[in-house]
NUZAKOL-416670 format. One record per atom (N, C-alpha, C, CB): x, y, z; atom name; residue in one letter. Coordinates in steps of 0.1 Angstrom, whole numbers, always signed. Glycine has a CB too. Layout:
residues N
<node><xx>X</xx><yy>Y</yy><zz>Z</zz><name>CA</name><resn>a</resn></node>
...
//
This chain:
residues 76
<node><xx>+8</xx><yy>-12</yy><zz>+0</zz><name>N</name><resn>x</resn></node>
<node><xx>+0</xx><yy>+0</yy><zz>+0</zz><name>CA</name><resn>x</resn></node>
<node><xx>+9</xx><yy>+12</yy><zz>+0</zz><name>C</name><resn>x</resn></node>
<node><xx>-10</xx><yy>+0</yy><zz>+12</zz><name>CB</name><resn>x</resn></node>
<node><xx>+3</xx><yy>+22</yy><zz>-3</zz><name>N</name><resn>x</resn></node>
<node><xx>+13</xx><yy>+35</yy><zz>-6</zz><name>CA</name><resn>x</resn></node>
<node><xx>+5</xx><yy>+46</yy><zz>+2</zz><name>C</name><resn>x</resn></node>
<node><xx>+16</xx><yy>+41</yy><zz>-25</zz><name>CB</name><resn>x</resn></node>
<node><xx>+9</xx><yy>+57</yy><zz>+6</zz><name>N</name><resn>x</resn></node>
<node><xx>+0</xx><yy>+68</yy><zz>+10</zz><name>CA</name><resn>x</resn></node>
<node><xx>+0</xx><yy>+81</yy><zz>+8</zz><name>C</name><resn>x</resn></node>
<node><xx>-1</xx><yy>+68</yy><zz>+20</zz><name>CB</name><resn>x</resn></node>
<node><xx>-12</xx><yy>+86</yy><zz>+3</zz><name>N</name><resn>x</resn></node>
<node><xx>-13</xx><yy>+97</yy><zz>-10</zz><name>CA</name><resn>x</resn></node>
<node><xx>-20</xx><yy>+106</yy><zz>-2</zz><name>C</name><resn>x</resn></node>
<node><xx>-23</xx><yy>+92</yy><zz>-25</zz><name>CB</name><resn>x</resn></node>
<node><xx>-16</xx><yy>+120</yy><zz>+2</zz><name>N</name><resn>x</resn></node>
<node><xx>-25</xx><yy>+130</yy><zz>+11</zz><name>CA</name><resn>x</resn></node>
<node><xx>-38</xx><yy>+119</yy><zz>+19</zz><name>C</name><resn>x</resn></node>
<node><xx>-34</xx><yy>+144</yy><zz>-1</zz><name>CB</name><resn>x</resn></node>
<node><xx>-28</xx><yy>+114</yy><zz>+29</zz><name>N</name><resn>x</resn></node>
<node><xx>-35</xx><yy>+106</yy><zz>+40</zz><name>CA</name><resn>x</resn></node>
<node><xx>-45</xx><yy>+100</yy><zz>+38</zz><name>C</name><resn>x</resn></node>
<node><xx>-37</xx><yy>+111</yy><zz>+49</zz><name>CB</name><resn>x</resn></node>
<node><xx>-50</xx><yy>+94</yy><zz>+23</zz><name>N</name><resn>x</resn></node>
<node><xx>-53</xx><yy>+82</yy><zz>+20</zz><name>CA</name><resn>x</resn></node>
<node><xx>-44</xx><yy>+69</yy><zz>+17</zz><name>C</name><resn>x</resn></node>
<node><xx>-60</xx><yy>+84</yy><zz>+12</zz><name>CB</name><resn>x</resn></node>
<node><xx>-47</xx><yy>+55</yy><zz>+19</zz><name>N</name><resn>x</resn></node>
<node><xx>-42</xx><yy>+46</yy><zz>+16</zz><name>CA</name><resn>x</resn></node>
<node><xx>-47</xx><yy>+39</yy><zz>+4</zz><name>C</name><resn>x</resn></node>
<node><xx>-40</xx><yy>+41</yy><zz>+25</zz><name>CB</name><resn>x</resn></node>
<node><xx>-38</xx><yy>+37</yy><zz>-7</zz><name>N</name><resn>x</resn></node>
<node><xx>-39</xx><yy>+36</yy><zz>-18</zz><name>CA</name><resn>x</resn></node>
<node><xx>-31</xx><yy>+18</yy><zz>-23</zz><name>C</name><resn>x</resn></node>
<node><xx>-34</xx><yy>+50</yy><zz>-23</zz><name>CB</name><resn>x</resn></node>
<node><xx>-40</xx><yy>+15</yy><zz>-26</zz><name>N</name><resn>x</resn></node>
<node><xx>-30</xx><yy>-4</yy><zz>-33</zz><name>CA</name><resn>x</resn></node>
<node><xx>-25</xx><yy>+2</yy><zz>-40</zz><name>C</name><resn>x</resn></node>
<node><xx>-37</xx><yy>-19</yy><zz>-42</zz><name>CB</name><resn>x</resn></node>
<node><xx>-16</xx><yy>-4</yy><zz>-43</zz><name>N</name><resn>x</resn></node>
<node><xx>+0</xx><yy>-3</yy><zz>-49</zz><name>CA</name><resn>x</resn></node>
<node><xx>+5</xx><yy>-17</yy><zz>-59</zz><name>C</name><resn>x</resn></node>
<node><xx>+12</xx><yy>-3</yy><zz>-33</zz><name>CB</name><resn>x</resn></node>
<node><xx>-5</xx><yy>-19</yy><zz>-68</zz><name>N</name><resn>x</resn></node>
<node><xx>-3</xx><yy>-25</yy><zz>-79</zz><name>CA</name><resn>x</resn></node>
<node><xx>+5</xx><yy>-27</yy><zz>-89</zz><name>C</name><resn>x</resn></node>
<node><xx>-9</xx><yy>-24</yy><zz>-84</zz><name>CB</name><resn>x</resn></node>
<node><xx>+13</xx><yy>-39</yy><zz>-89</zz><name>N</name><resn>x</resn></node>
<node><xx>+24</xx><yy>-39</yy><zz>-100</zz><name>CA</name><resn>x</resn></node>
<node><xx>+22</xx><yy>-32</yy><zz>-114</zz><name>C</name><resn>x</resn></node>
<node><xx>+26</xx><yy>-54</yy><zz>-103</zz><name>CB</name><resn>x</resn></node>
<node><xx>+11</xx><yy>-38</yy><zz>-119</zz><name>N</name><resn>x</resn></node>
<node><xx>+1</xx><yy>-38</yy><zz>-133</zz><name>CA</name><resn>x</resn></node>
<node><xx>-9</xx><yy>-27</yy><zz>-125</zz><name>C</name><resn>x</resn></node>
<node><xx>-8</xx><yy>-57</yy><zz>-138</zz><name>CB</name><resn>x</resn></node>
<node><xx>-7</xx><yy>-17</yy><zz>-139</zz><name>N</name><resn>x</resn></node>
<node><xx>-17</xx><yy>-6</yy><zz>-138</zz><name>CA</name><resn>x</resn></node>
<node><xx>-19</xx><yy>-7</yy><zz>-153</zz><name>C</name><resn>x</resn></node>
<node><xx>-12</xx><yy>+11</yy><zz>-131</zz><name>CB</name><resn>x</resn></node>
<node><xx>-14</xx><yy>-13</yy><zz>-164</zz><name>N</name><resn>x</resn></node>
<node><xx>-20</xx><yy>-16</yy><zz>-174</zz><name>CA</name><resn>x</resn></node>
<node><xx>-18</xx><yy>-25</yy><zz>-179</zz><name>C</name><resn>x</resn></node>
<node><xx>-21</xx><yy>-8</yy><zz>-182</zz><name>CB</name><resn>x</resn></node>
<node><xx>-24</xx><yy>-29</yy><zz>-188</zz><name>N</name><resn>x</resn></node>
<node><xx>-20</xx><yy>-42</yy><zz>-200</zz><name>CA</name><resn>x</resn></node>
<node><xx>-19</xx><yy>-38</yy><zz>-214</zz><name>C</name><resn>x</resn></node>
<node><xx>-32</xx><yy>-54</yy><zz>-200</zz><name>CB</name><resn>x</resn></node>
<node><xx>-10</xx><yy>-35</yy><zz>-222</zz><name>N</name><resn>x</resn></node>
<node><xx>-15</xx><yy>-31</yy><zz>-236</zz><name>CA</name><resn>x</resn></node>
<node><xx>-7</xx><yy>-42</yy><zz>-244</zz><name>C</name><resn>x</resn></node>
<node><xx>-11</xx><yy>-14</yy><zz>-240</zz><name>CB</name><resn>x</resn></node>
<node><xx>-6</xx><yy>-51</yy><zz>-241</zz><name>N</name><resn>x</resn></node>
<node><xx>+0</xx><yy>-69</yy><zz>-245</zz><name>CA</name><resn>x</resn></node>
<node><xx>-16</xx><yy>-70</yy><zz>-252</zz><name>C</name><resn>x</resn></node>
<node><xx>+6</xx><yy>-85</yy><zz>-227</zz><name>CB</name><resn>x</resn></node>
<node><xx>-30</xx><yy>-70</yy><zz>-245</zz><name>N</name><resn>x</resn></node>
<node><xx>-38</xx><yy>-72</yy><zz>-250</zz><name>CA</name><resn>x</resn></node>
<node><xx>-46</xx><yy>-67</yy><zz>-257</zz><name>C</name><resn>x</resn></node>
<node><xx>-40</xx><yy>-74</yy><zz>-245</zz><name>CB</name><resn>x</resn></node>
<node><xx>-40</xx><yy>-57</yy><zz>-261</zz><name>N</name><resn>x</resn></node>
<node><xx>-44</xx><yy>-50</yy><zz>-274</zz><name>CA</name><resn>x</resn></node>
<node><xx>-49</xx><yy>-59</yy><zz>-286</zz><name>C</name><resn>x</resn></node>
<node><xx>-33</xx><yy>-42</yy><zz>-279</zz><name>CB</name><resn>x</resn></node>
<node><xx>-62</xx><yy>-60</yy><zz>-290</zz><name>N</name><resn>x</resn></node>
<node><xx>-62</xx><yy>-71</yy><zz>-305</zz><name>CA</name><resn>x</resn></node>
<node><xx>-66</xx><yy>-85</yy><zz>-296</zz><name>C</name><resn>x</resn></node>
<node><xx>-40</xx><yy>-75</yy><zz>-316</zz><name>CB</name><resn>x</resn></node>
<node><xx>-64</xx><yy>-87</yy><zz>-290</zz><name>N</name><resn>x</resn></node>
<node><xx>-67</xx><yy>-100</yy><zz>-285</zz><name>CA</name><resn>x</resn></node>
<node><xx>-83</xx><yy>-104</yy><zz>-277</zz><name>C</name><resn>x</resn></node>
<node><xx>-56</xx><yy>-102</yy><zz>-275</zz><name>CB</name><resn>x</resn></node>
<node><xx>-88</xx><yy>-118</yy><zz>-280</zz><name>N</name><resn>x</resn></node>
<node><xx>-104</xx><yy>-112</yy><zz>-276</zz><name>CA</name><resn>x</resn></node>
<node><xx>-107</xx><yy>-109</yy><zz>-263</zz><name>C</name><resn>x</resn></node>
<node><xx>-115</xx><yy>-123</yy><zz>-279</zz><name>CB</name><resn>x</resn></node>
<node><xx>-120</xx><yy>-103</yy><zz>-262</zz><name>N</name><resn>x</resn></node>
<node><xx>-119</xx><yy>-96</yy><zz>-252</zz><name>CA</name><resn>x</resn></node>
<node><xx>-122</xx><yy>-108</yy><zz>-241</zz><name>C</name><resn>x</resn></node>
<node><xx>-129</xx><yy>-83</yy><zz>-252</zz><name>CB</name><resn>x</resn></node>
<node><xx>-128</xx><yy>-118</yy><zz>-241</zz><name>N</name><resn>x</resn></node>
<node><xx>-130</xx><yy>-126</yy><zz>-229</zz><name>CA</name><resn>x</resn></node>
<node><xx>-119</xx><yy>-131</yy><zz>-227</zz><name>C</name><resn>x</resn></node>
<node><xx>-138</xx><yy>-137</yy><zz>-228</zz><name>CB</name><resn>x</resn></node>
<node><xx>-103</xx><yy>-140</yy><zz>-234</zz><name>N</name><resn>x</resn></node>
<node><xx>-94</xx><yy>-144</yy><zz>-231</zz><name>CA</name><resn>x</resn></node>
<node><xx>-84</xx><yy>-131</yy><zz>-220</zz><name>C</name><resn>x</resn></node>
<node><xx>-89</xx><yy>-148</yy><zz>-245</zz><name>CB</name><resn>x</resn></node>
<node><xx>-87</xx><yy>-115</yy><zz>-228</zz><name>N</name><resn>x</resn></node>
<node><xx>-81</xx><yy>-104</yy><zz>-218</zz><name>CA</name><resn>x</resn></node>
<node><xx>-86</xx><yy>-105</yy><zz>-205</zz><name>C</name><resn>x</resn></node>
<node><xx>-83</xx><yy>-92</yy><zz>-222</zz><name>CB</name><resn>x</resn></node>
<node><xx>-101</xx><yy>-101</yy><zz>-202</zz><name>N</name><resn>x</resn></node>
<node><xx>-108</xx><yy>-101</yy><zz>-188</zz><name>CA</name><resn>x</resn></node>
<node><xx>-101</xx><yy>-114</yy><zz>-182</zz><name>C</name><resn>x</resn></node>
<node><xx>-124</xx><yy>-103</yy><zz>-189</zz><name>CB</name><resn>x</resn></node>
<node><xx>-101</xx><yy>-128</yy><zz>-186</zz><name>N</name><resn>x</resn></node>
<node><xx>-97</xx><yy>-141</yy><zz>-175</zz><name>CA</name><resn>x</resn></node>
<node><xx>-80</xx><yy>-136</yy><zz>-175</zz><name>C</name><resn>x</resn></node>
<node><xx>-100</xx><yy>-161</yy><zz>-184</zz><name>CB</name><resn>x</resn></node>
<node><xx>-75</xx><yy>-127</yy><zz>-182</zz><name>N</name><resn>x</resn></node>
<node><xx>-59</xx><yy>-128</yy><zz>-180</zz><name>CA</name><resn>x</resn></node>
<node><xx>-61</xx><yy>-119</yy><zz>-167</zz><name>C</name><resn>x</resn></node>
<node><xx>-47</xx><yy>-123</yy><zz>-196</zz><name>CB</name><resn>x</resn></node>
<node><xx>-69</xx><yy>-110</yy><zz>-169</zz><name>N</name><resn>x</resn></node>
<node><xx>-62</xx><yy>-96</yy><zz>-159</zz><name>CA</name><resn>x</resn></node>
<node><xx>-67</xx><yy>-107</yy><zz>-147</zz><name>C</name><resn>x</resn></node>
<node><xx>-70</xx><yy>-74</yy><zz>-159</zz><name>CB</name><resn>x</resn></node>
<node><xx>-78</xx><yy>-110</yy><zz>-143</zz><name>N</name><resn>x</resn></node>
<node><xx>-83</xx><yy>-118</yy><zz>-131</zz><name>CA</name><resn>x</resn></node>
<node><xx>-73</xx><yy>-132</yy><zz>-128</zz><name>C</name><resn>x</resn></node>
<node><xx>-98</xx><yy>-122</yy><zz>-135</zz><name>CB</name><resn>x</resn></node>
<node><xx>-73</xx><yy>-131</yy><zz>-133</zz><name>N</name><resn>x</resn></node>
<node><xx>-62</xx><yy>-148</yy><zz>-133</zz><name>CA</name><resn>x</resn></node>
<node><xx>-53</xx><yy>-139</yy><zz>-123</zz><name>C</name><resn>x</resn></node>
<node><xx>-51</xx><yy>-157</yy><zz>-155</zz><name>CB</name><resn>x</resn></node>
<node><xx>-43</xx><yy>-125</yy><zz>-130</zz><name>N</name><resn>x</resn></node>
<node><xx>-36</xx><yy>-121</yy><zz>-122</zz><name>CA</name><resn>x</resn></node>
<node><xx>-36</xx><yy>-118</yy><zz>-113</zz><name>C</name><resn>x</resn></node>
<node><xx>-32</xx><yy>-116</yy><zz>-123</zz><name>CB</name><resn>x</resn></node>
<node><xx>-51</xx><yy>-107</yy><zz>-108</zz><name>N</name><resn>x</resn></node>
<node><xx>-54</xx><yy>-106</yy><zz>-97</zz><name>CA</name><resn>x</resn></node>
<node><xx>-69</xx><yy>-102</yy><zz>-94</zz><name>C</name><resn>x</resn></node>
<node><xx>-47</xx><yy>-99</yy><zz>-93</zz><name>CB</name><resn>x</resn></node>
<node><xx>-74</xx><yy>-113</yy><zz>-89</zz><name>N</name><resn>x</resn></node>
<node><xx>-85</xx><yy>-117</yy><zz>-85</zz><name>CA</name><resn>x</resn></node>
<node><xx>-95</xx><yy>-115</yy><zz>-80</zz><name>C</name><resn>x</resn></node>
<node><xx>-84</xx><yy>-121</yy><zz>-82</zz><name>CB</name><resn>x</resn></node>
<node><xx>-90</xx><yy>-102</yy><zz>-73</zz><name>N</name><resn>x</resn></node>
<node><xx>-95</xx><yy>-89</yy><zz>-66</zz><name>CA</name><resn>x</resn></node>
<node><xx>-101</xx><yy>-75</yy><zz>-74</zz><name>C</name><resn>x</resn></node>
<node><xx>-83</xx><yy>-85</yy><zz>-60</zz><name>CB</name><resn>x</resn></node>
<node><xx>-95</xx><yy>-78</yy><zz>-84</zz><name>N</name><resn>x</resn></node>
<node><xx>-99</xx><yy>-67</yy><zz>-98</zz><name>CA</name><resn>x</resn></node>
<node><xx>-114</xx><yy>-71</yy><zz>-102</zz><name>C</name><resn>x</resn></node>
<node><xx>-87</xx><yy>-71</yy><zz>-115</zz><name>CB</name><resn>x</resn></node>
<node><xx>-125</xx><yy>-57</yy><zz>-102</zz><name>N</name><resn>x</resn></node>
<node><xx>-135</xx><yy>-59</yy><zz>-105</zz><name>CA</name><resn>x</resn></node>
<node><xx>-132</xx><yy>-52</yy><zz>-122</zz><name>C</name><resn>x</resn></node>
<node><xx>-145</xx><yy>-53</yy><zz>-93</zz><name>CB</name><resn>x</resn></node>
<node><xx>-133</xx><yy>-68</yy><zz>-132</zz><name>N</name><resn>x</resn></node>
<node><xx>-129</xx><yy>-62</yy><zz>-145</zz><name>CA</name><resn>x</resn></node>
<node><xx>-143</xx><yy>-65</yy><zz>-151</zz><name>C</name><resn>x</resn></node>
<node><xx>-115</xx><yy>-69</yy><zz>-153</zz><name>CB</name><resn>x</resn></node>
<node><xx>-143</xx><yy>-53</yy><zz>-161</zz><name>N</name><resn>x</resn></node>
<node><xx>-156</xx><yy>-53</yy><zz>-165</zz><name>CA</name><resn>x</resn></node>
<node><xx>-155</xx><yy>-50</yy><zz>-184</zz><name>C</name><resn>x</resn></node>
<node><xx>-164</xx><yy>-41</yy><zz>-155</zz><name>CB</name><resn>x</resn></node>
<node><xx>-164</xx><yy>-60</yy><zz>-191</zz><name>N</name><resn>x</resn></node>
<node><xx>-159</xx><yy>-61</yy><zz>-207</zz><name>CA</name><resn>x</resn></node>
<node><xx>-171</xx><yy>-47</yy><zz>-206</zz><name>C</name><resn>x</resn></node>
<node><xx>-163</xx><yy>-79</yy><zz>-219</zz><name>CB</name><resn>x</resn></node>
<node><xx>-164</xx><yy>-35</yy><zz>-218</zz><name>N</name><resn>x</resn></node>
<node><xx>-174</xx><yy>-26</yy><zz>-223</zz><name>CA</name><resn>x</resn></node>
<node><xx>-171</xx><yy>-24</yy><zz>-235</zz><name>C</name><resn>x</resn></node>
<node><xx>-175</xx><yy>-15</yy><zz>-217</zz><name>CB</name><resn>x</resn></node>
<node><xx>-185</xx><yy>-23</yy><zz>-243</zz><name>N</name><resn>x</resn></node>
<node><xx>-180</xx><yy>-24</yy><zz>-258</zz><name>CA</name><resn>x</resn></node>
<node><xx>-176</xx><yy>-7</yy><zz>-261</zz><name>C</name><resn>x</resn></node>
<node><xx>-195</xx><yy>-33</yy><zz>-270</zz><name>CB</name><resn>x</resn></node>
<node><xx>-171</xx><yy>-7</yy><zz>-272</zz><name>N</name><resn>x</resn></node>
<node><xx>-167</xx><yy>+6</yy><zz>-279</zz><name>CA</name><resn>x</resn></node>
<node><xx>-179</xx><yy>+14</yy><zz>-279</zz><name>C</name><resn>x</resn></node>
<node><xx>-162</xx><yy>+5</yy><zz>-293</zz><name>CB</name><resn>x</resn></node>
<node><xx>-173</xx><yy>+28</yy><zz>-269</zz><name>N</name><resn>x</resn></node>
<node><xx>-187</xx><yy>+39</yy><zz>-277</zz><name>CA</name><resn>x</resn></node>
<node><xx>-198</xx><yy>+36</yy><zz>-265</zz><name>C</name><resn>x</resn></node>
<node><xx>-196</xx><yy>+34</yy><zz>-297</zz><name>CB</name><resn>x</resn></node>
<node><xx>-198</xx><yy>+28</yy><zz>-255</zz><name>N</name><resn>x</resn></node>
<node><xx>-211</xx><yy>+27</yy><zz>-245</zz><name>CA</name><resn>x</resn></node>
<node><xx>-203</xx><yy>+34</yy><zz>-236</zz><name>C</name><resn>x</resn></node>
<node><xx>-219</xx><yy>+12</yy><zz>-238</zz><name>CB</name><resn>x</resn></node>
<node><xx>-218</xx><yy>+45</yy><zz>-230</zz><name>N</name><resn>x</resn></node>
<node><xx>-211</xx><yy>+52</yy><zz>-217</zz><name>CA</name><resn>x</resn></node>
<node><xx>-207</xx><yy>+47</yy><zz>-204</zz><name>C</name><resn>x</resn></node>
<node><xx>-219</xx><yy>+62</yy><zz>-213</zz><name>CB</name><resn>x</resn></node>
<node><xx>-198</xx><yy>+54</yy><zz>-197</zz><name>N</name><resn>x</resn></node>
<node><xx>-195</xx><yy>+50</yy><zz>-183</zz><name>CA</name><resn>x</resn></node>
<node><xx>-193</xx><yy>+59</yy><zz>-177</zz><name>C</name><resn>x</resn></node>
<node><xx>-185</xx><yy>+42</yy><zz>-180</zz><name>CB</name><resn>x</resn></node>
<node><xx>-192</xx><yy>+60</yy><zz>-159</zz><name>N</name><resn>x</resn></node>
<node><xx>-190</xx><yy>+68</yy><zz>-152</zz><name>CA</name><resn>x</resn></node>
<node><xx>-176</xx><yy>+78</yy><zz>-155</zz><name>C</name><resn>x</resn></node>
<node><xx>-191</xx><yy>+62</yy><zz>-142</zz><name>CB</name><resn>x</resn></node>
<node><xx>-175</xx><yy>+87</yy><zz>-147</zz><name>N</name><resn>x</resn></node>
<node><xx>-158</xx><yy>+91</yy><zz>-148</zz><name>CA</name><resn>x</resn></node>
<node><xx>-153</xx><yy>+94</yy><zz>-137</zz><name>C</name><resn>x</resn></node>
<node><xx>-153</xx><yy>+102</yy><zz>-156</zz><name>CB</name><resn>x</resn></node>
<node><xx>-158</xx><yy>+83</yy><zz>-129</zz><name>N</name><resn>x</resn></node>
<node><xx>-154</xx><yy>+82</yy><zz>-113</zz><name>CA</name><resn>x</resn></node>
<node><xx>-139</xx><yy>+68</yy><zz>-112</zz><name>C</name><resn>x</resn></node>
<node><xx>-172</xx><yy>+74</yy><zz>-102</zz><name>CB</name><resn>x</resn></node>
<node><xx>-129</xx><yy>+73</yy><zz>-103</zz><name>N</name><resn>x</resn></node>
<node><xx>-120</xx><yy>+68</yy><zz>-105</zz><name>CA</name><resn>x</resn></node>
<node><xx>-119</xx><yy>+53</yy><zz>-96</zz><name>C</name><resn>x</resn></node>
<node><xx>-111</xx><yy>+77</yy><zz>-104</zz><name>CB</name><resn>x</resn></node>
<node><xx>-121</xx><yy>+38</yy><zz>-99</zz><name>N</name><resn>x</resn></node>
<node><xx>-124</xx><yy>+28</yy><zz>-94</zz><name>CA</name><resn>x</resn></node>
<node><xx>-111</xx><yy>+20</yy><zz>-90</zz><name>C</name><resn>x</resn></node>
<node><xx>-134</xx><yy>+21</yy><zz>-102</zz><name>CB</name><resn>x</resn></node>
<node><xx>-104</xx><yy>+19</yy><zz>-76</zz><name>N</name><resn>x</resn></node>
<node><xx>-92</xx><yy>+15</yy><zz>-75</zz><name>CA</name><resn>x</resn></node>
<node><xx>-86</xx><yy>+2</yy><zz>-78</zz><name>C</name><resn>x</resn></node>
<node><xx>-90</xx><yy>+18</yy><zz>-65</zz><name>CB</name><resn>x</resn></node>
<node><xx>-99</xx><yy>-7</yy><zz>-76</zz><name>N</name><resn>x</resn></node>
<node><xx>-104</xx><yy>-20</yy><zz>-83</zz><name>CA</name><resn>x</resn></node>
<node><xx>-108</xx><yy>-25</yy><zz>-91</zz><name>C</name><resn>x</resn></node>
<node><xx>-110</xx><yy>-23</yy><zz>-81</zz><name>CB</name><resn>x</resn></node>
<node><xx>-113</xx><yy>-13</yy><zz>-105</zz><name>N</name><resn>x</resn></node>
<node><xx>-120</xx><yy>-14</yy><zz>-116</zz><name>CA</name><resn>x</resn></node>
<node><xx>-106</xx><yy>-16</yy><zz>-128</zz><name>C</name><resn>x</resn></node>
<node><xx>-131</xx><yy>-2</yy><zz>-117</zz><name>CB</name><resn>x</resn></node>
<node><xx>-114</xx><yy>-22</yy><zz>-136</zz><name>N</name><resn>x</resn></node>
<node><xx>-106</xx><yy>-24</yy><zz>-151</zz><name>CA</name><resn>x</resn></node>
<node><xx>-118</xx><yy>-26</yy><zz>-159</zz><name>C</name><resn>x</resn></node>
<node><xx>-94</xx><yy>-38</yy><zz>-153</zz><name>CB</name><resn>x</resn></node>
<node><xx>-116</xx><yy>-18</yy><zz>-171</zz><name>N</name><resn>x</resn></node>
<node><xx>-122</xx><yy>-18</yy><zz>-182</zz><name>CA</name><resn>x</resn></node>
<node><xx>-119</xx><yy>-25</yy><zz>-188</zz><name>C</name><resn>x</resn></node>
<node><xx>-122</xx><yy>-11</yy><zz>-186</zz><name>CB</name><resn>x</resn></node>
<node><xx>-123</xx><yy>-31</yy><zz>-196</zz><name>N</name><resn>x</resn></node>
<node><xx>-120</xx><yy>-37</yy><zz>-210</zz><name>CA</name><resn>x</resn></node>
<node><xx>-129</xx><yy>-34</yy><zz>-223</zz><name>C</name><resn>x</resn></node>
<node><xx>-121</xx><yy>-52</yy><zz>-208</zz><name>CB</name><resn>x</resn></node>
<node><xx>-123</xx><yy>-24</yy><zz>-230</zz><name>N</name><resn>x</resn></node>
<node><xx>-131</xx><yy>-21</yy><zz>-241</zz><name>CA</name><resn>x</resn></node>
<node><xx>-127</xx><yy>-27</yy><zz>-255</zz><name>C</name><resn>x</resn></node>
<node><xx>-132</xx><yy>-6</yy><zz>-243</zz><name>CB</name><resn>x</resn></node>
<node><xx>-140</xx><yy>-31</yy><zz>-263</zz><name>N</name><resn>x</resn></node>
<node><xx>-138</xx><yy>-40</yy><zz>-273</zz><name>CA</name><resn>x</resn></node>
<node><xx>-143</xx><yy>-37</yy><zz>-285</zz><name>C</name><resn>x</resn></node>
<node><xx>-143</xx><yy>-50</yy><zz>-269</zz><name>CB</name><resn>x</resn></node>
<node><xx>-143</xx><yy>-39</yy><zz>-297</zz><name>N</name><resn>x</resn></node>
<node><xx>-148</xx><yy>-38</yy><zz>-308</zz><name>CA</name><resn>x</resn></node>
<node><xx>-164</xx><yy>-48</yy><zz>-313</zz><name>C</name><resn>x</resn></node>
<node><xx>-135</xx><yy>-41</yy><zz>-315</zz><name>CB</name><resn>x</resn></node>
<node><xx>-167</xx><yy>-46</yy><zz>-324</zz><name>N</name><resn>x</resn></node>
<node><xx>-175</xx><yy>-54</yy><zz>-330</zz><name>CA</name><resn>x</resn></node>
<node><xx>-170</xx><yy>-65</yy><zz>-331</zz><name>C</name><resn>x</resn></node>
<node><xx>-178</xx><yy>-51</yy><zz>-340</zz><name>CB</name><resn>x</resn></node>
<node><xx>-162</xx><yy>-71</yy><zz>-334</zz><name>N</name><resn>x</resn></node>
<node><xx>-147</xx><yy>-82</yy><zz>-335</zz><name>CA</name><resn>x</resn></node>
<node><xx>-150</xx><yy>-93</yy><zz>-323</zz><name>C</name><resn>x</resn></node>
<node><xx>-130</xx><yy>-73</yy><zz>-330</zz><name>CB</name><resn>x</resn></node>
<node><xx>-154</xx><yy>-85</yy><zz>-313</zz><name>N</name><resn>x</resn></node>
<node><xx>-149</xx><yy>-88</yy><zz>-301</zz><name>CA</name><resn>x</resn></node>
<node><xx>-134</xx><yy>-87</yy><zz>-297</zz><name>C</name><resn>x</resn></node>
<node><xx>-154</xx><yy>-102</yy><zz>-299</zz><name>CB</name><resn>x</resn></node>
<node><xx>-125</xx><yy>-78</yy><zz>-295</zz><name>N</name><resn>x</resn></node>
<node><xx>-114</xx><yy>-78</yy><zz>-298</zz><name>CA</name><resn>x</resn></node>
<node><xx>-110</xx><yy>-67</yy><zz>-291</zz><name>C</name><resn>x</resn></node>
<node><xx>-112</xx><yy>-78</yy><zz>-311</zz><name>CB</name><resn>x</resn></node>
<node><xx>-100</xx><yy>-65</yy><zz>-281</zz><name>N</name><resn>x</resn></node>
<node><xx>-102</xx><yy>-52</yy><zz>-270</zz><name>CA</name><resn>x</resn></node>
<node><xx>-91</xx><yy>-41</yy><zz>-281</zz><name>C</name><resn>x</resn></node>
<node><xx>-93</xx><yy>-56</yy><zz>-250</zz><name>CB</name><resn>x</resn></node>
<node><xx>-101</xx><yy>-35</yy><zz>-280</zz><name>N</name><resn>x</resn></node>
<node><xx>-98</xx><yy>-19</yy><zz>-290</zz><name>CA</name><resn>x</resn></node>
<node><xx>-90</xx><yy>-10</yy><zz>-282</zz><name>C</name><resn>x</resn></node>
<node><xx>-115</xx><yy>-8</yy><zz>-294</zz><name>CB</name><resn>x</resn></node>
<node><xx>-88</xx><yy>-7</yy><zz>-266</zz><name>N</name><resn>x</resn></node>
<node><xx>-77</xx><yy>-1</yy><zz>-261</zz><name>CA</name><resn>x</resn></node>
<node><xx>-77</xx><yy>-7</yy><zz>-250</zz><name>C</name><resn>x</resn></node>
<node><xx>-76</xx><yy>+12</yy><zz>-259</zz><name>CB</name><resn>x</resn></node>
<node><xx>-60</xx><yy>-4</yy><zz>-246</zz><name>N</name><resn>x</resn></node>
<node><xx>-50</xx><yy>-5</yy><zz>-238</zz><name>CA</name><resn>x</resn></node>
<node><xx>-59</xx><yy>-7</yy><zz>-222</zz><name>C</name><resn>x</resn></node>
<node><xx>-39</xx><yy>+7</yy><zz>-239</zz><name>CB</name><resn>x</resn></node>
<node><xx>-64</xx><yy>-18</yy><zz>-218</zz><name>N</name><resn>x</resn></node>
<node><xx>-69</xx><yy>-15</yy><zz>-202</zz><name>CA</name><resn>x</resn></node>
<node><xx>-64</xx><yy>-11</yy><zz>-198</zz><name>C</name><resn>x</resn></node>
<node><xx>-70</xx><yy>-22</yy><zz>-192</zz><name>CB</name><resn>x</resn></node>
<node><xx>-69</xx><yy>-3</yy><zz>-185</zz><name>N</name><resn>x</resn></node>
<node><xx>-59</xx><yy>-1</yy><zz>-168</zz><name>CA</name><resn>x</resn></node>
<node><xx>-70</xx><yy>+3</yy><zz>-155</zz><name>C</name><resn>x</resn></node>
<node><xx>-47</xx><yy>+16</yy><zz>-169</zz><name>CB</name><resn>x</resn></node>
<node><xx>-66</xx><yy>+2</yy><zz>-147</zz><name>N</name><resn>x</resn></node>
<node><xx>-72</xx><yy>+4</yy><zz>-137</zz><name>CA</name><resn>x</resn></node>
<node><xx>-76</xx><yy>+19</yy><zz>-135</zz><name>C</name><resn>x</resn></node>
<node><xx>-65</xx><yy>-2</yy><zz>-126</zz><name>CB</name><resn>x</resn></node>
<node><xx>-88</xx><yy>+21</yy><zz>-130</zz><name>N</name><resn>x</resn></node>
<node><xx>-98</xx><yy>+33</yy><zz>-129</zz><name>CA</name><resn>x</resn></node>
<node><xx>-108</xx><yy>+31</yy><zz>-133</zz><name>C</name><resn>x</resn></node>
<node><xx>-94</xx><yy>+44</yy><zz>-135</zz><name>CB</name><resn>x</resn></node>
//
């Protein structure tokens, strides 16, 4: 854990994946979770809205028509 104006903050190796760029999007979601398990990862396709609240636990995974993750995850 790290501490940021006297919040405590996880301190994650992996703050992104961009290995998974192109690759489908369900094989990416089981990779980031496989890593860590604790990650609330969530497939969103291209172009649907989301919050812009910052999730310390969250990962995105955004994807194409393809099924195919269109950008670089990371946590937020």
């Amino acid at each position: 854990m790290c501490l940021r104006n006297n919040i405590q903050l996880p301190n994650f190796e992996n703050k992104s994946w961009p290995a998974l760029v192109g690759k489908p999007v369900d094989e990416a979601v089981e990779e980031i979770r496989r890593e860590n398990p604790s990650f609330n990862v969530l497939k969103v396709q291209d172009n649907s809205p989301v919050t812009l609240d910052f999730g310390f636990n969250r990962v995105r995974v955004f994807y194409n028509v393809d099924g195919k993750v269109s950008q670089t995850p990371h946590i937020g």
